[in-house]
C-alpha positions in Angstrom: 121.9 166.8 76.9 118.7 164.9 75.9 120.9 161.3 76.2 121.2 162.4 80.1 118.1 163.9 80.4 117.0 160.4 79.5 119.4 158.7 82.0 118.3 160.5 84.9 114.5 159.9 83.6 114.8 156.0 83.5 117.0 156.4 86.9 114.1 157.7 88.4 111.3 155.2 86.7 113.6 152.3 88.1 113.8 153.7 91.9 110.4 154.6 92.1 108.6 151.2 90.9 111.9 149.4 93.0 110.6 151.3 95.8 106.7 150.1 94.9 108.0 146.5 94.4 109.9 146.2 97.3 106.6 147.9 99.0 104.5 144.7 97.4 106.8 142.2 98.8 106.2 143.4 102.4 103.1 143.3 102.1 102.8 140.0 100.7 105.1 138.9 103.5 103.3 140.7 106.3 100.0 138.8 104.9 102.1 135.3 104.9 102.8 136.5 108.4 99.1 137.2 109.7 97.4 134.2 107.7 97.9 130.4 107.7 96.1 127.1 106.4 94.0 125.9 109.0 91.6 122.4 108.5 88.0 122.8 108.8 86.8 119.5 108.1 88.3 116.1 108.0 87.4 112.5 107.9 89.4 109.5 108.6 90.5 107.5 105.7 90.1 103.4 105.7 90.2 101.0 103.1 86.3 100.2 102.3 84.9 97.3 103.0 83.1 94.9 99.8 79.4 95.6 101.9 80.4 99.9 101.3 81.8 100.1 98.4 79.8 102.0 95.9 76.5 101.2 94.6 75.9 100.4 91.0 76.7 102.1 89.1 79.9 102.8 90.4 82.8 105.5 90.6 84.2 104.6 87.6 83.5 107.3 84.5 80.3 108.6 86.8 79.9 111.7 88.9 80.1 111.4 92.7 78.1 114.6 95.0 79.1 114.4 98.3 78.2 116.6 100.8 79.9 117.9 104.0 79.4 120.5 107.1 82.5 122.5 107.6 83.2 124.3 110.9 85.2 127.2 110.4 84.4 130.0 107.5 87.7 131.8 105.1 87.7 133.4 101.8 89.9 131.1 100.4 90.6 127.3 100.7 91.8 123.6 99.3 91.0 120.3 99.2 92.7 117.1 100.0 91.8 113.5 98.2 93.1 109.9 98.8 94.1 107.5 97.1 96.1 105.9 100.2 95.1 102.4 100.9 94.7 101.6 97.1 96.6 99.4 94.8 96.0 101.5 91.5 95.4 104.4 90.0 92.1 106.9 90.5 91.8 109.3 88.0 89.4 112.2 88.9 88.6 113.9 85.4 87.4 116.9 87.4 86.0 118.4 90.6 84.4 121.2 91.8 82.5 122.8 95.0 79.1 124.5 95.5 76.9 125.8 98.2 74.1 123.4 98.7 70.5 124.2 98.7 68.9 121.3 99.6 69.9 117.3 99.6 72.2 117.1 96.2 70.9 120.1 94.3 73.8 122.7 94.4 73.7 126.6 93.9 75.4 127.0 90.5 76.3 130.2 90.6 78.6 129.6 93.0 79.7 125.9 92.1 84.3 126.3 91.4 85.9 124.0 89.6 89.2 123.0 91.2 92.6 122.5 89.9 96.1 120.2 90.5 98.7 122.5 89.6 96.8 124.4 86.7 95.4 121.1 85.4 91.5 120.5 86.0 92.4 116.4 85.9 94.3 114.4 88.1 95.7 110.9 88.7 96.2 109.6 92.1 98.9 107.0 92.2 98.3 104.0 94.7 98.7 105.2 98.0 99.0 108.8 97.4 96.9 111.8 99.0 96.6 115.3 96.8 95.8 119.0 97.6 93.9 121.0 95.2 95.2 124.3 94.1 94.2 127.2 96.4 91.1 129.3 95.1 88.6 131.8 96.4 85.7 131.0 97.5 83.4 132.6 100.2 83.1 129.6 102.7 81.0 130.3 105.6 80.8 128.9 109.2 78.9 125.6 109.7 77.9 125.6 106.4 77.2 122.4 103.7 79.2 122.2 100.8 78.5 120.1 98.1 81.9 118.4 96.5 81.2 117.1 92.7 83.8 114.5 91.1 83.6 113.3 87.4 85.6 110.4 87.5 87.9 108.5 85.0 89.1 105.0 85.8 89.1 104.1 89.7 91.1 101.3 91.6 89.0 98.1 92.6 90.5 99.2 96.1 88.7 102.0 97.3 90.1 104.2 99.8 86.8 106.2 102.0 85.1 106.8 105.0 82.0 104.6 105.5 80.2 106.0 108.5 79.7 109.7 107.0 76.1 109.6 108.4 75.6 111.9 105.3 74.0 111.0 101.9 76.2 111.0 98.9 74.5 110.5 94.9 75.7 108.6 92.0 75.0 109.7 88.7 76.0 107.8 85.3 78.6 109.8 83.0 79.6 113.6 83.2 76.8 115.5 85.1 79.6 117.8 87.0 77.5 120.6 86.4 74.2 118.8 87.0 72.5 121.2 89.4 69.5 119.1 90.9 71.2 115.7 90.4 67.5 114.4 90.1 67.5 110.5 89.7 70.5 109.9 91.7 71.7 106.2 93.6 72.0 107.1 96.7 74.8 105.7 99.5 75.2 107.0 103.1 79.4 106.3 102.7 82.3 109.3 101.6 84.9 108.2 99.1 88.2 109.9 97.9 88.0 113.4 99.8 90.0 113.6 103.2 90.1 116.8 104.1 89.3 121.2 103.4 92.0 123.7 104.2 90.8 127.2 104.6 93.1 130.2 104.6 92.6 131.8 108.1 94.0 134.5 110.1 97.0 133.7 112.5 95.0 132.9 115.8 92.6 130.6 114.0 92.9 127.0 115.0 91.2 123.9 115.3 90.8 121.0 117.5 90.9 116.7 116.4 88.8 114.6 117.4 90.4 111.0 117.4 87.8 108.1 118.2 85.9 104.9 117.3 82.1 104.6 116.1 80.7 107.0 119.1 83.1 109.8 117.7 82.1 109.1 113.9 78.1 109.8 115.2 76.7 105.6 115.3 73.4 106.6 116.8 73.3 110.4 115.6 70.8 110.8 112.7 71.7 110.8 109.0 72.1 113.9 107.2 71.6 116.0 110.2 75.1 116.9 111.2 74.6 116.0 115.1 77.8 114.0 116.5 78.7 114.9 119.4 81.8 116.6 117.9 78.8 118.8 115.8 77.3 119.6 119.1 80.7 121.0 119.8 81.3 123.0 116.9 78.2 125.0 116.8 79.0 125.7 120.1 82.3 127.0 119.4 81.1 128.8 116.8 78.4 130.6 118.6 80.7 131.5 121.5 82.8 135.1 120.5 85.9 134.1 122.1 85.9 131.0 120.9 84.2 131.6 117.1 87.5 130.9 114.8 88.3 127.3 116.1 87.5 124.5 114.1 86.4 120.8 114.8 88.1 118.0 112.6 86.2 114.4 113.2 88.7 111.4 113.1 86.3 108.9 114.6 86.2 104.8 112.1 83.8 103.0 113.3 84.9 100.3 114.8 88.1 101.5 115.4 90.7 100.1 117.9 93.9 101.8 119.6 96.3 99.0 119.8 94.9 95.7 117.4 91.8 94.8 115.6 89.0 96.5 114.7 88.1 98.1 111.6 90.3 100.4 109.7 94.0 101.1 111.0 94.5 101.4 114.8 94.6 104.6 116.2 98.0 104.0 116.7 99.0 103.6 113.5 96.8 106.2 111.8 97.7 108.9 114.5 100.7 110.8 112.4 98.5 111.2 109.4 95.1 111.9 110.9 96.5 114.0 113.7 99.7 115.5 113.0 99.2 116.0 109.5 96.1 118.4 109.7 96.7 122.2 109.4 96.2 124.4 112.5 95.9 122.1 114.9 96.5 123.4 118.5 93.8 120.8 120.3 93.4 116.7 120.8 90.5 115.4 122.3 90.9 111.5 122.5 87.9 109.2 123.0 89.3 105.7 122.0 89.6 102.0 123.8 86.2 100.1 124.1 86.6 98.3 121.4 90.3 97.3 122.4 88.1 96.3 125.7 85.5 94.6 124.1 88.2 92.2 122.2 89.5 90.8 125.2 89.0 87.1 125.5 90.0 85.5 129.1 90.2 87.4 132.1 93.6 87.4 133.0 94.6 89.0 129.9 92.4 92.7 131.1 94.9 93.9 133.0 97.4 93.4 130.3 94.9 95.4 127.5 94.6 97.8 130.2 98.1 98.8 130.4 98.4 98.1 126.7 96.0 101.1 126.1 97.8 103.1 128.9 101.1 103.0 127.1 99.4 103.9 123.5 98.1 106.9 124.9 101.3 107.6 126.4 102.7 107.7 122.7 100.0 109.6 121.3 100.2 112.3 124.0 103.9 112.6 123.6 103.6 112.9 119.7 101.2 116.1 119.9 103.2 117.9 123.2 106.1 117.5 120.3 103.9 119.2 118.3 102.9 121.7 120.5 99.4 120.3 120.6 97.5 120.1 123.9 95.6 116.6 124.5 92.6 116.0 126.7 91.8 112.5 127.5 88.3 111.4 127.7 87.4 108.9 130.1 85.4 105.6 128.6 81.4 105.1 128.7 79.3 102.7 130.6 78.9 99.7 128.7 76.8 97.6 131.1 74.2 95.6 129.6 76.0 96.3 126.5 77.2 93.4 124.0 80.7 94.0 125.5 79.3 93.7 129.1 81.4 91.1 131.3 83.2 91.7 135.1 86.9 91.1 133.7 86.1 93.8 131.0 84.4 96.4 133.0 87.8 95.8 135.6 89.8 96.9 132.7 87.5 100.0 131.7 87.9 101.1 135.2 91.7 100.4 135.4 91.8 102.5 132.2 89.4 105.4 133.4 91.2 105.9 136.5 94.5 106.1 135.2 93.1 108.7 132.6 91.7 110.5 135.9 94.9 110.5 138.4 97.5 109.7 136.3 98.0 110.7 132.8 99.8 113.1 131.4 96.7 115.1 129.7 96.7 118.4 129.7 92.9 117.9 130.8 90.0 115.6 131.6 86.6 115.3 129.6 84.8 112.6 131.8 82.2 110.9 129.8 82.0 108.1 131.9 80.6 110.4 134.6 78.4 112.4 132.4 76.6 109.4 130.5 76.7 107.6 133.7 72.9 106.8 134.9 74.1 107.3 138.5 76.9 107.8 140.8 79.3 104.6 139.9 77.2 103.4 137.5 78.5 101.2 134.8 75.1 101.7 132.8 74.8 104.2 130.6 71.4 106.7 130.7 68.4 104.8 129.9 67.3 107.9 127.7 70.6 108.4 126.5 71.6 105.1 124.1 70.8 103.5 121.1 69.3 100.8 122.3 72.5 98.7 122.8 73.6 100.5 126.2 76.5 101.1 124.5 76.2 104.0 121.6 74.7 107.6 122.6 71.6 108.2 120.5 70.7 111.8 119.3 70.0 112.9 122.9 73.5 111.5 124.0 75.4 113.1 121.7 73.8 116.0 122.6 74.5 116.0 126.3 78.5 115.2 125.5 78.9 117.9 123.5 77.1 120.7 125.6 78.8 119.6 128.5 82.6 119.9 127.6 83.9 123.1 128.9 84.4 125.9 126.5 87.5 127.3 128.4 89.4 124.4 127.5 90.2 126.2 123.8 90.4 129.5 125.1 
């Protein structure tokens, strides 16, 4: 009697926590369901140039703070590093993230050491990119985060993003858990981190920015997060219907579409700074002037023209595939501009209509006309550039990004 009194006990132990079990695993899968990884900050990786590397004392067995706006807030998130247009091995001894209080000096008490699949070091083969391990953290909107790595031995090749318009500090040895950083080598370049993930609900998104130096902020002021693709995320942030969509900026300096220019052509980079990032429902392309200011003779401006024309063709049909929608942006006066001669402005225009009347973009952003310092002009606002008639100063990048329509991500 008390063997089956036993029998029927342990029956019921095994259907009840069954029952709970099976209860767990929806849930886990309804939460799978309702969240996803969505990128909320991004740079474009290049390989770096001998006049930005890093300043002595170098990456090698230092500490490296870098620091970095996000756009979209989540309780939990990962990072991504790269190794990719290296030729050995970069060791990163460890890493961690902090809210910053002011220049390098972090909050400690929430600084998070990160890990690579439970270890808290990891090597990054040549060309190889790396996520972190997910972990909590209570990431807000628009906020800086401060990104600490303690490096090992680093690859003479140095795979970064140069125009970060954002201070990053140096310090000799192990000082991951230096708060102030006091005494720091400064260098306005980003090395090694690509990309944060965070863990959002379902109908978060974000959109990618793909450009050349006026997307990656040349003219915007350092350390104050104003690019024109800033401009935009503050404003999507501060807009309620519009609040949980991200902005990822993909803009190298110097950047071409189709040949030249610095770091790898648009074309070539597209698939793993577009297609790669998480959540991406949006493209906005601003990219070409610099294919335009390469041309040599006149006769070859109709041929770049169409060149251009049939890249963005590609591009476009890579993120429909993807179910991404694509807004072209039309290409700014440059009149007056080192780039300024008749066969080259016939080519911008041949360019800028076609993006106009005959593209396939799910929408137009038309720079041209709002930096324009009149109807038809080819010169750009006298209080609106650089001094080179060519880059948007702060003001500029102001004035692009308050003036692209909000309804587009809706």
């Amino acid at each position: 009697m008390e063997t089956k009194m036993r029998s029927v006990l342990l029956l019921i132990l095994l259907v009840f926590f069954g029952c709970k079990s099976d209860q767990a695993s929806i849930k886990v899968a309804e939460k799978s369901n309702t969240e996803n990884w969505v990128g909320t900050w991004a740079t474009a990786q290049q390989l770096v140039e001998p006049n930005n590397m890093p300043p002595t004392p170098g990456l090698s067995d230092n500490t490296l703070r870098q620091i970095i706006r996000v756009s979209i807030g989540g309780k939990q998130m990962r990072l991504r590093f790269s190794n990719i247009f290296s030729d050995q091995p970069t060791f990163l001894k460890s890493v961690s993230v902090a809210n910053v209080v002011n220049g390098a000096i972090i909050d400690e008490k929430t600084q998070k050491q990160l890990s690579f699949k439970g270890n808290s070091a990891i090597t990054l083969s040549p060309e190889q990119e790396m996520f972190s391990d997910a972990f909590d953290f209570p990431l807000q909107a628009g906020q800086l985060l401060a990104i600490t790595i303690h490096y090992g031995k680093t690859s003479q090749k140095v795979s970064g993003h140069p125009g970060s318009r954002t201070t990053s500090y140096i310090l000799e040895g192990d000082k991951l858990n230096n708060e102030t950083f006091s005494g720091a080598i400064k260098t306005d370049h980003w090395y090694t981190i690509i990309g944060v993930d965070v863990k959002a609900v379902k109908n978060t998104a974000n959109v990618v920015c793909l450009g050349n130096s006026i997307t990656d902020g040349r003219g915007s002021g350092t350390n104050k997060q104003n690019r024109w693709t800033d401009i935009l995320s503050a404003r999507l942030s501060a807009n309620k219907s519009t609040e949980r969509i991200g902005v990822l900026n993909l803009g190298i300096g110097g950047n071409c579409v189709v040949q030249g220019g610095l770091g790898p052509t648009a074309l070539n980079r597209f698939d793993r700074d577009v297609l790669s990032q998480a959540g991406t429902k949006w493209l906005i392309i601003l990219e070409g002037i610099n294919d335009i200011g390469g041309i040599k003779r006149a006769e070859d401006g109709p041929i770049r023209a169409q060149e251009l024309i049939d890249a963005y063709k590609v591009m476009i049909d890579k993120a429909h595939a993807k179910g991404i929608k694509v807004y072209g942006c039309t290409i700014l006066p440059f009149e007056k501009s080192f780039y300024d001669t008749p066969y080259r402005q016939n080519a911008r225009d041949i360019v800028n209509a076609w993006i106009r009347n005959d593209s396939k973009y799910d929408a137009i952003i038309d720079f041209d006309k709002i930096m324009a310092s009149d109807i038809d002009s080819k010169i750009i606002l006298s209080n609106m550039h650089d001094g080179d008639f060519l880059h948007p100063n702060e003001l500029g990048y102001c004035r692009m990004g308050e003036a692209i329509d909000l309804d587009l991500f809706k």
